[in-house]
C-alpha positions as a Markdown table, in Angstrom:
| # | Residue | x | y | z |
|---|---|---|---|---|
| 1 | Unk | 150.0 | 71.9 | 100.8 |
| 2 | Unk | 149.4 | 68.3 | 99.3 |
| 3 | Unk | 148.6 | 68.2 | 95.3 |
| 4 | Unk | 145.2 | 66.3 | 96.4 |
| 5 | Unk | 143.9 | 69.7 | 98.9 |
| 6 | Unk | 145.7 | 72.0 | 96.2 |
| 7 | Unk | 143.6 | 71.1 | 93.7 |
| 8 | Unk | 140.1 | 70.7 | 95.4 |
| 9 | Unk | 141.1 | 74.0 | 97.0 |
| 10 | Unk | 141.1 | 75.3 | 93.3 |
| 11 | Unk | 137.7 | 73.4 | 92.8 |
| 12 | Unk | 136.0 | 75.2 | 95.7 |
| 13 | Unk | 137.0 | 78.3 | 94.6 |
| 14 | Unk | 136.2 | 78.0 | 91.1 |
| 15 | Unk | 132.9 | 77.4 | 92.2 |
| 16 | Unk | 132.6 | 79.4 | 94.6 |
| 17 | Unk | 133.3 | 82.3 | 92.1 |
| 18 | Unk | 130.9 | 80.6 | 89.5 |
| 19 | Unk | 127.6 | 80.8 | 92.2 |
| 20 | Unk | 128.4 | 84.6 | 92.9 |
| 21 | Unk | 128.2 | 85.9 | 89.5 |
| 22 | Unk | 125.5 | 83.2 | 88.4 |
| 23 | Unk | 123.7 | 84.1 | 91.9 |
| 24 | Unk | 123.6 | 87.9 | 90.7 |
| 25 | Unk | 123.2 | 86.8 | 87.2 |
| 26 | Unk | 119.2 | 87.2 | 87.3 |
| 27 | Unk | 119.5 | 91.0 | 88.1 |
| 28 | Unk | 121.3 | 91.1 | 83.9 |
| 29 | Unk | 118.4 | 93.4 | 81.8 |
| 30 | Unk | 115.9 | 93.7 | 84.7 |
| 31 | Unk | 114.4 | 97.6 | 85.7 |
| 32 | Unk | 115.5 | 98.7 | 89.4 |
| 33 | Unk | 112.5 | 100.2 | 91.1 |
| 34 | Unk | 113.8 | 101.7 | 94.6 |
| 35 | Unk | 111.0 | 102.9 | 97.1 |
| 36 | Unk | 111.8 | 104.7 | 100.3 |
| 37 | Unk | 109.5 | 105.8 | 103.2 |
| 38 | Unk | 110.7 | 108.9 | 105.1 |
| 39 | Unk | 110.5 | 108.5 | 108.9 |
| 40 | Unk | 107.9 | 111.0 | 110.5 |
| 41 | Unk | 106.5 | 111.2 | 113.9 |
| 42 | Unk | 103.0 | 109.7 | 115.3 |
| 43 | Unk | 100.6 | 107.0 | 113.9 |
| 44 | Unk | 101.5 | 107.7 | 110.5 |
| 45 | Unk | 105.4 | 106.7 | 111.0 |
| 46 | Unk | 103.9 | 102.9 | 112.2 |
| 47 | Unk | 101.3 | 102.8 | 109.9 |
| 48 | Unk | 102.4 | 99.8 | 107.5 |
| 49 | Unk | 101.9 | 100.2 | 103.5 |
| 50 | Unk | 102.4 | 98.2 | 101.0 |
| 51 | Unk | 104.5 | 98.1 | 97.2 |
| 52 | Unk | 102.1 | 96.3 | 95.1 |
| 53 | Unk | 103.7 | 96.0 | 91.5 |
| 54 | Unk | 104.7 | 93.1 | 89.2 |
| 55 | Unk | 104.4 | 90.1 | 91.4 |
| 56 | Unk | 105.7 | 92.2 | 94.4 |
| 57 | Unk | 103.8 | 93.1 | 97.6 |
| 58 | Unk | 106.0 | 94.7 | 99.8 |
| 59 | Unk | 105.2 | 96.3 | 103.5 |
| 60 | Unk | 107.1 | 99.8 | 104.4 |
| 61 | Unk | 106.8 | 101.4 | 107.6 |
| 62 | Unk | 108.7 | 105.0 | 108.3 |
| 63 | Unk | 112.6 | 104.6 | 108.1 |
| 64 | Unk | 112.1 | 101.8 | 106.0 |
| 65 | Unk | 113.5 | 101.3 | 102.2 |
| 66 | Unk | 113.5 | 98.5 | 99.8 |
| 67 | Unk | 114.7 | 97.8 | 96.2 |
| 68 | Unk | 113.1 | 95.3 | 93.6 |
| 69 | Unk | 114.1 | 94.2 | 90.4 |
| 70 | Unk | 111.1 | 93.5 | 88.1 |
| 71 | Unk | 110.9 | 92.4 | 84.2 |
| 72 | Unk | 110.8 | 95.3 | 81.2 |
| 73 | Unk | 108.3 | 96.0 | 79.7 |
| 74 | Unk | 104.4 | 97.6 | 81.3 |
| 75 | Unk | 103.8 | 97.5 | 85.2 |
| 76 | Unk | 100.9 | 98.5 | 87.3 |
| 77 | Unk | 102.2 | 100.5 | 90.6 |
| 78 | Unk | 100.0 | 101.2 | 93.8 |
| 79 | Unk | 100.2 | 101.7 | 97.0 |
| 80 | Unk | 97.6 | 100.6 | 99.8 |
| 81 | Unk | 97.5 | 100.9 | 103.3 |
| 82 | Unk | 94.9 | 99.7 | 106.2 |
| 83 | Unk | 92.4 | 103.5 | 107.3 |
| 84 | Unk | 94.7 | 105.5 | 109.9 |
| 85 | Unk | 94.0 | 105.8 | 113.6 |
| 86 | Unk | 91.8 | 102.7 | 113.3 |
| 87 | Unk | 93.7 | 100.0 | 114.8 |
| 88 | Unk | 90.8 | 97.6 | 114.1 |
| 89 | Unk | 91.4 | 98.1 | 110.7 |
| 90 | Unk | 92.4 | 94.8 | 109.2 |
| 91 | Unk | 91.6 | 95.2 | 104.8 |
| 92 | Unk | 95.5 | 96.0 | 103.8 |
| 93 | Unk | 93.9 | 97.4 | 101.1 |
| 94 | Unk | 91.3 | 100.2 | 102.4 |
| 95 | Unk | 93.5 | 103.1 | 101.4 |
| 96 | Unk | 94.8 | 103.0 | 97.8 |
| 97 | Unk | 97.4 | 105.4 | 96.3 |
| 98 | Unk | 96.5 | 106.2 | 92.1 |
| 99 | Unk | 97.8 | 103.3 | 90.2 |
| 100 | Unk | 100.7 | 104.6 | 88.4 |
| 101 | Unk | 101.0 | 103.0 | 85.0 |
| 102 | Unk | 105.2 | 102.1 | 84.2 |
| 103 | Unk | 106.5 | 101.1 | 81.2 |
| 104 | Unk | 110.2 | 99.5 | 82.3 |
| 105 | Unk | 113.3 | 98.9 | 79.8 |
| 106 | Unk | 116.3 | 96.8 | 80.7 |
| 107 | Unk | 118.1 | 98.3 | 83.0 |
| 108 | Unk | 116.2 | 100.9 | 83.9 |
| 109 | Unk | 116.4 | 102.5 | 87.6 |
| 110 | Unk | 113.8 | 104.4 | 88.9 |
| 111 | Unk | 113.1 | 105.9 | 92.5 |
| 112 | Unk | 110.0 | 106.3 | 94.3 |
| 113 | Unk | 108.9 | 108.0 | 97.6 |
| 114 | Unk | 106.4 | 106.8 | 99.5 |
| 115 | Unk | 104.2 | 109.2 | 101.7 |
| 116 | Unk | 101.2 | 108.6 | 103.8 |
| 117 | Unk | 98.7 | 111.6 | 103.7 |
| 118 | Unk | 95.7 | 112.0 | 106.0 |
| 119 | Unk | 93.1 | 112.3 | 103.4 |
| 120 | Unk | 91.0 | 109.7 | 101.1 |
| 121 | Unk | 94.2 | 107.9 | 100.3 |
| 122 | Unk | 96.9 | 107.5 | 103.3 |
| 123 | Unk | 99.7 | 106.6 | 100.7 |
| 124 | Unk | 101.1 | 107.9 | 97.5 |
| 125 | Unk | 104.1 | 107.7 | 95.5 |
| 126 | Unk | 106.1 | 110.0 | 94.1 |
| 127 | Unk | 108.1 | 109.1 | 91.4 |
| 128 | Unk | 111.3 | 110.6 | 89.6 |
């Protein structure tokens, strides 16, 4: 190989290796919230809900899973939904889980399951 393509071979993968750690590099001292949605049968299964903390709002249907990575420190969690069996239903927010109050440290994981219920609130989360 010529010295010229040696060396900006050597360039490229210097910085190639430089953008994947710096790309990852935002995750360092953040808390790891992970929030899965069992898969059921009927309505509920294709009812969509949503992850509502920090700056997050992120839909879950059955089957589905996600993982966010949020500052330390306090965070408000909740849970909404649109009202069950009502496909007019349009306020993403008609259903709300209890807000669950988190105080977060650096590198902090934490798991969360997220369950439609047929009552007053079609979502909850459970948390470890």
């Amino acid at each position: 190989m010529p010295p010229m393509k040696k060396s900006l071979l050597c360039v490229f993968l210097t910085l190639a290796c430089s953008a994947s750690v710096a790309a990852q590099s935002w995750r360092m001292n953040r808390a790891r919230l992970c929030f899965v949605r069992p898969e059921d049968n009927g309505a509920m299964n294709i009812l969509q809900s949503w992850v509502r903390v920090a700056d997050y709002d992120v839909p879950l249907i059955g089957g589905q899973a996600v993982c966010l990575y949020v500052e330390p420190g306090s965070s408000d969690l909740i849970v909404t939904s649109r009202i069950p069996y009502r496909p007019d239903s349009t306020d993403e927010e008609a259903c709300k889980s209890a807000q669950l109050k988190l105080k977060l440290t650096p590198d902090e994981n934490r798991n969360f399951t997220i369950w439609p219920t047929s009552r007053e609130a079609p979502t909850r989360a459970a948390g470890e």
